[in-house]
C-alpha positions as CSV (number, residue, x, y, z in Angstrom):
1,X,13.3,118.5,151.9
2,X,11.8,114.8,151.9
3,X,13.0,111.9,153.3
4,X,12.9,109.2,150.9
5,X,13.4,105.8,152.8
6,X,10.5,105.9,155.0
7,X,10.4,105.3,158.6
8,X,13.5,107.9,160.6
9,X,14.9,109.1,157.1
10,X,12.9,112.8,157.8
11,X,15.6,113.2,160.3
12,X,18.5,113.0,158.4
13,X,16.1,115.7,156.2
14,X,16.2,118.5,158.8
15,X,19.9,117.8,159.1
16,X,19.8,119.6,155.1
17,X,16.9,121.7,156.2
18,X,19.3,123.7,159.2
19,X,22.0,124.0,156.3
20,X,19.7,125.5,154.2
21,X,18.1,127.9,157.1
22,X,21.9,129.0,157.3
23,X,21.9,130.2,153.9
24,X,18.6,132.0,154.7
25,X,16.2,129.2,152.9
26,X,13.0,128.3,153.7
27,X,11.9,124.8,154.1
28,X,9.4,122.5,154.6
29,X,9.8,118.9,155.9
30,X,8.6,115.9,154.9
31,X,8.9,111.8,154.2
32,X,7.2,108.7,152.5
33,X,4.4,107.2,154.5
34,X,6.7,103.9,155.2
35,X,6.9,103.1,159.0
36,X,9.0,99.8,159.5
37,X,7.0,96.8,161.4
38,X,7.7,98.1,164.9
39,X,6.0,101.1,164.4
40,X,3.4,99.9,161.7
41,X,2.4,96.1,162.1
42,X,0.6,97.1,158.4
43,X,3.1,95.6,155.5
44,X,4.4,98.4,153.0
45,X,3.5,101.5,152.6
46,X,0.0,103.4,153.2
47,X,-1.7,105.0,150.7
48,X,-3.3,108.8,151.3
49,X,-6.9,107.1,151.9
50,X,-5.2,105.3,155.0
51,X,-4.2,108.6,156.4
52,X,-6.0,110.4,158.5
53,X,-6.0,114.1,160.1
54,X,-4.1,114.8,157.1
55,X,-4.8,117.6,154.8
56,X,-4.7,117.0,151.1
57,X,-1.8,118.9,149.1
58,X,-1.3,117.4,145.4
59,X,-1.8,114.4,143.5
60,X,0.1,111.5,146.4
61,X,1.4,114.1,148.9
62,X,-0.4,114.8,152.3
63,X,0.1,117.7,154.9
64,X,0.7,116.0,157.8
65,X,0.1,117.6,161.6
66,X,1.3,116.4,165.3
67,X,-2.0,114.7,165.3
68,X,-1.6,112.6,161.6
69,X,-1.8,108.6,162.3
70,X,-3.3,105.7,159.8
71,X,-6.6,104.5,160.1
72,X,-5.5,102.1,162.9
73,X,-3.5,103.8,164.7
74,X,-0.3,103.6,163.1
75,X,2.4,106.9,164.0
76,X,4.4,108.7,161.1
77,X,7.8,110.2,161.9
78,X,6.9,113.1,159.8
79,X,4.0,113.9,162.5
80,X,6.2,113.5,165.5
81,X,8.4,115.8,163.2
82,X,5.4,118.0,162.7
83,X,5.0,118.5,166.6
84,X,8.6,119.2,167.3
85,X,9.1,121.7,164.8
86,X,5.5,123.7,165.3
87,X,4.9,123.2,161.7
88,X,3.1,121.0,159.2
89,X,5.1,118.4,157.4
90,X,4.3,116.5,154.2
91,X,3.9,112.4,153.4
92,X,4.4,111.2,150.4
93,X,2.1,108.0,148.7
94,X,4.6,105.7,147.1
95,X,1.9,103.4,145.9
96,X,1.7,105.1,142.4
97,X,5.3,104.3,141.1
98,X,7.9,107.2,140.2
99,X,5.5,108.9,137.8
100,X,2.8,109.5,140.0
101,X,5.2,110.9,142.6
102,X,6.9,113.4,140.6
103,X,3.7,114.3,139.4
104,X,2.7,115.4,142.8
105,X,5.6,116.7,144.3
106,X,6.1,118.8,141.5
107,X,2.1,119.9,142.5
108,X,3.2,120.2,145.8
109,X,6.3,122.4,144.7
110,X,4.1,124.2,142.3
111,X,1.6,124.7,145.5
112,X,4.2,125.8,148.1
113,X,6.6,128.0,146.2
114,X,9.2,125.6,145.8
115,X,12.1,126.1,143.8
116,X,14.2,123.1,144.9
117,X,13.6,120.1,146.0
118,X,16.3,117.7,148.0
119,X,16.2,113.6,148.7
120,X,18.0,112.6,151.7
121,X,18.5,108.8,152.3
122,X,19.6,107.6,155.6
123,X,22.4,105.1,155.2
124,X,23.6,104.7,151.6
125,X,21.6,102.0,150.2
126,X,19.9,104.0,147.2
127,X,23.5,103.6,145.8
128,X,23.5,99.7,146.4
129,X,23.1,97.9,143.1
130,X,21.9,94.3,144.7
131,X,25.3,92.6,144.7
132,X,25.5,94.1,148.4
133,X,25.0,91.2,151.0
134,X,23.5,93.2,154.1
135,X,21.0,95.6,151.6
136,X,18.0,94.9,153.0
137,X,15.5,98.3,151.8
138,X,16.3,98.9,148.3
139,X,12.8,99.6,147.2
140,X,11.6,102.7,148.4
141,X,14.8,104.3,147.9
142,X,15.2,103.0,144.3
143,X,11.4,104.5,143.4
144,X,12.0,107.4,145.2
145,X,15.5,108.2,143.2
146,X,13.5,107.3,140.1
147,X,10.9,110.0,141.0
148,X,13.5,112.6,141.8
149,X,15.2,111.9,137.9
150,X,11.6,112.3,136.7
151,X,11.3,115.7,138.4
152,X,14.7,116.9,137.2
153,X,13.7,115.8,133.2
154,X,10.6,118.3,134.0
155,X,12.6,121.0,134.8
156,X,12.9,121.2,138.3
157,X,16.0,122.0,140.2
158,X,16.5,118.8,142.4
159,X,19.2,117.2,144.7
160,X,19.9,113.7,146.0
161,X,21.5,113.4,149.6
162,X,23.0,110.1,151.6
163,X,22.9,111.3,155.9
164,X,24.6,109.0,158.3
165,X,26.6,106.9,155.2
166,X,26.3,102.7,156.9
167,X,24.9,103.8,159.4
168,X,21.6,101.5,158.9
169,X,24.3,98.4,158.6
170,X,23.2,97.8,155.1
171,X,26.2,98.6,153.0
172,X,29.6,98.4,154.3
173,X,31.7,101.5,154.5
174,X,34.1,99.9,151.7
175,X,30.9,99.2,148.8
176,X,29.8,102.4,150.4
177,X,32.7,104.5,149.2
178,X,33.4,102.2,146.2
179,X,29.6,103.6,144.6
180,X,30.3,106.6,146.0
181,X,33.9,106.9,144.1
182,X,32.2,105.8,140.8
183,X,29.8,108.8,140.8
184,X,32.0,110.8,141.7
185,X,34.2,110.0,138.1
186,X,31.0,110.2,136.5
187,X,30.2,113.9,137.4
188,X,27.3,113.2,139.8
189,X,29.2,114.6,143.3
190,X,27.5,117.7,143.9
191,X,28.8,118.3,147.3
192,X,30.1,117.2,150.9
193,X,28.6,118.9,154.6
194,X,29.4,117.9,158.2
195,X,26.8,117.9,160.9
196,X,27.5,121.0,163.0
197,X,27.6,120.6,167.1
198,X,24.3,122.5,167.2
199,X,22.6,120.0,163.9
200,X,24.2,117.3,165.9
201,X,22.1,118.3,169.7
202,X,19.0,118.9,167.7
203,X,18.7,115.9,166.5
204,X,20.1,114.1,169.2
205,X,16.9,115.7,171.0
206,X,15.2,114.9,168.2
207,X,15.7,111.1,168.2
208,X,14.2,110.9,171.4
209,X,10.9,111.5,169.8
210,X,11.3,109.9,166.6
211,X,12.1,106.1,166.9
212,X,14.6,105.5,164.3
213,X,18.1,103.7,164.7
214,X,20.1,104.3,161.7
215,X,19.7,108.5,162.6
216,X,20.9,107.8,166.1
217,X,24.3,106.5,164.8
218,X,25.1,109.1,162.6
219,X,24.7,111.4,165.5
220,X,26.8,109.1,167.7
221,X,29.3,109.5,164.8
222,X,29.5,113.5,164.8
223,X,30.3,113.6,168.6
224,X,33.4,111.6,167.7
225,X,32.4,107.5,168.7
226,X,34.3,105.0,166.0
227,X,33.8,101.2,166.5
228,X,31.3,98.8,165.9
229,X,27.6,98.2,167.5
230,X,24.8,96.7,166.3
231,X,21.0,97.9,165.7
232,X,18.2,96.0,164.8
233,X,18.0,94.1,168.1
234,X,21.6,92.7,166.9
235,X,20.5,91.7,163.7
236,X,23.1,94.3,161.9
237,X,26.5,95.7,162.8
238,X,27.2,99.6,161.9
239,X,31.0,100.6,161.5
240,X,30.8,104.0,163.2
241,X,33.3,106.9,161.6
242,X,33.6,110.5,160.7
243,X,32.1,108.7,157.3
244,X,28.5,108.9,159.4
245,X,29.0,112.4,160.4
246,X,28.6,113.8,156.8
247,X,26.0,114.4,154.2
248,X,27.2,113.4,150.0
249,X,24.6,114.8,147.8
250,X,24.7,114.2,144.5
251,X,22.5,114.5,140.7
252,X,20.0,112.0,140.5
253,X,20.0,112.0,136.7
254,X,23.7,111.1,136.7
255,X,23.3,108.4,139.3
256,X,20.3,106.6,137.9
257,X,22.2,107.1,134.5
258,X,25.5,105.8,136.1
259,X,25.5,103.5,138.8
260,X,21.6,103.6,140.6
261,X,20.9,100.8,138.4
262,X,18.1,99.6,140.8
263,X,16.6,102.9,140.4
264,X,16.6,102.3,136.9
265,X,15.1,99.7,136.9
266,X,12.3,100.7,138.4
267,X,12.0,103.9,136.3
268,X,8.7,102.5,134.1
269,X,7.0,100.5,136.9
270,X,3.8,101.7,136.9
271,X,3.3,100.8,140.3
272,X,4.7,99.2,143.8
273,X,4.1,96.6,143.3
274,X,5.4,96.7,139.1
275,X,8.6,97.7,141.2
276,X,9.3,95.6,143.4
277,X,8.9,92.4,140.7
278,X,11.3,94.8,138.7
279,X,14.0,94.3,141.6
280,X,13.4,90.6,141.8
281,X,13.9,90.1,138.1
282,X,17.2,91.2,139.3
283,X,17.3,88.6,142.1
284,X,17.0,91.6,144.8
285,X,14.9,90.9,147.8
286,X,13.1,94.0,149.0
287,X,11.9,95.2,152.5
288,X,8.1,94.8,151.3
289,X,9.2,91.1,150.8
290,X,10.7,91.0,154.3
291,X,7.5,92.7,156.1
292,X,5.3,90.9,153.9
293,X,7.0,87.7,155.2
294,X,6.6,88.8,158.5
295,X,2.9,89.2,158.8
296,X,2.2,86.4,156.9
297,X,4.1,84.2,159.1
């Protein structure tokens, strides 16, 4: 059960993770080693050597403990994770492109007795296809879809997830449902789940440990709240609804083949950094650009 945004998206995992335990599946937890620049003043994403207190699993994916940090300092969300749930959790190295990652979480599978592996993205935008005017994080999500079409071409029985639809203030809830109704007519809606009261006070525990904002709102939206507010120190405004309350998942090889166009295009970067130029041949901006930015200024 991995994250695949970075940064809070490990919490919108568990949500699966509990829906799973109901059905009497195991799980284990994890995330991409992404922390935004509150938590990680570093730009982009660490790779495994920047790790530490971390035990090697396969190929780009780390065991991660309560005690798991970068070499300066820097928190993950999956260790906070990792100290709330008693157990280890697992971080993901993007910096290899989508080949690289499906090559070691399929390892990692392989390693831990997997037999299914499930993408959650907090918020929507791995649907977004650039035209959106508020997506502002395409890139991790887009590789990360990429690498779970990879693993399904091997063989592997694989899921994609959206927790907490708009509730990062990226997409609206109308391009939201509009991407959303064109995979459905393609075949790729796999399924619909509501947070339960209990989910909903775990995590609402949960995010009092793990700084995240989008998470928090999809919480507020399964006790009932509707409205507007605004994360990201006002910078955003989240529509809240029973649309926030509810996890879509969906076939990443129909969505990448359909309308994940992003995620296609990034399919044969051979890197990060191959991916991200990818996305600006498309004129999309990416949240490496906008850290990158930031540091540099």
């Amino acid at each position: 059960m991995l994250g695949i945004g970075g940064g809070g998206d490990v919490l919108g995992a568990l949500a699966t993770a509990r829906l799973c335990e109901q059905f009497g599946v195991e799980f284990v937890l994890g995330g991409v080693a992404w922390e935004r620049l509150p938590i990680d003043p570093h730009p982009g994403p660490r790779p495994a050597e920047q790790i530490v207190d971390a035990r090697p699993l396969a190929g780009s994916v780390v065991r991660a403990g309560p005690s798991t940090r970068t070499t300066d300092g820097g928190t993950f969300a999956e260790a906070h994770m990792a100290r709330l749930l008693g157990s280890e959790t697992l971080l993901v190295d993007i910096l290899g492109g989508s080949e690289a990652i499906a090559s070691g979480i399929a390892e990692s599978a392989e390693a831990l007795g997997v037999d299914l592996v499930i993408g959650l993205d907090v918020g929507g935008d791995v649907l977004g296809d650039g035209s959106e005017p508020g997506l502002a994080s395409p890139l991790c999500d887009a590789v990360m879809l990429a690498a779970l079409a990879r693993l399904q071409a091997r063989g592997i029985d694989v899921l994609a997830g959206v927790f907490g639809a708009c509730c990062d203030g990226e997409l609206t809830i109308e391009e939201f449902l509009d991407r959303l109704a064109a995979l459905t007519a393609a075949g790729g809606l796999r399924g619909v789940w509501p947070m339960t009261p209990e989910v909903t006070d775990e995590l609402g525990k949960a995010v009092e440990e793990i700084p995240t904002e989008a998470s928090a709102q999809a919480i507020r939206c399964a006790r009932g709240e509707v409205g507007s507010t605004t994360i990201r120190r006002g910078r955003r405004t989240v529509e809240l609804s029973p649309i926030g309350a509810l996890t879509f998942y969906f076939d990443p090889q129909r969505a990448v083949d359909t309308i994940a166009v992003l995620a296609k295009a990034v399919m044969d970067a051979d890197d990060l950094e191959s991916a991200n130029e990818a996305l600006h041949e498309r004129g999309v901006r990416t949240e490496l650009d906008f850290e990158r930015m930031w540091t540099e200024a």
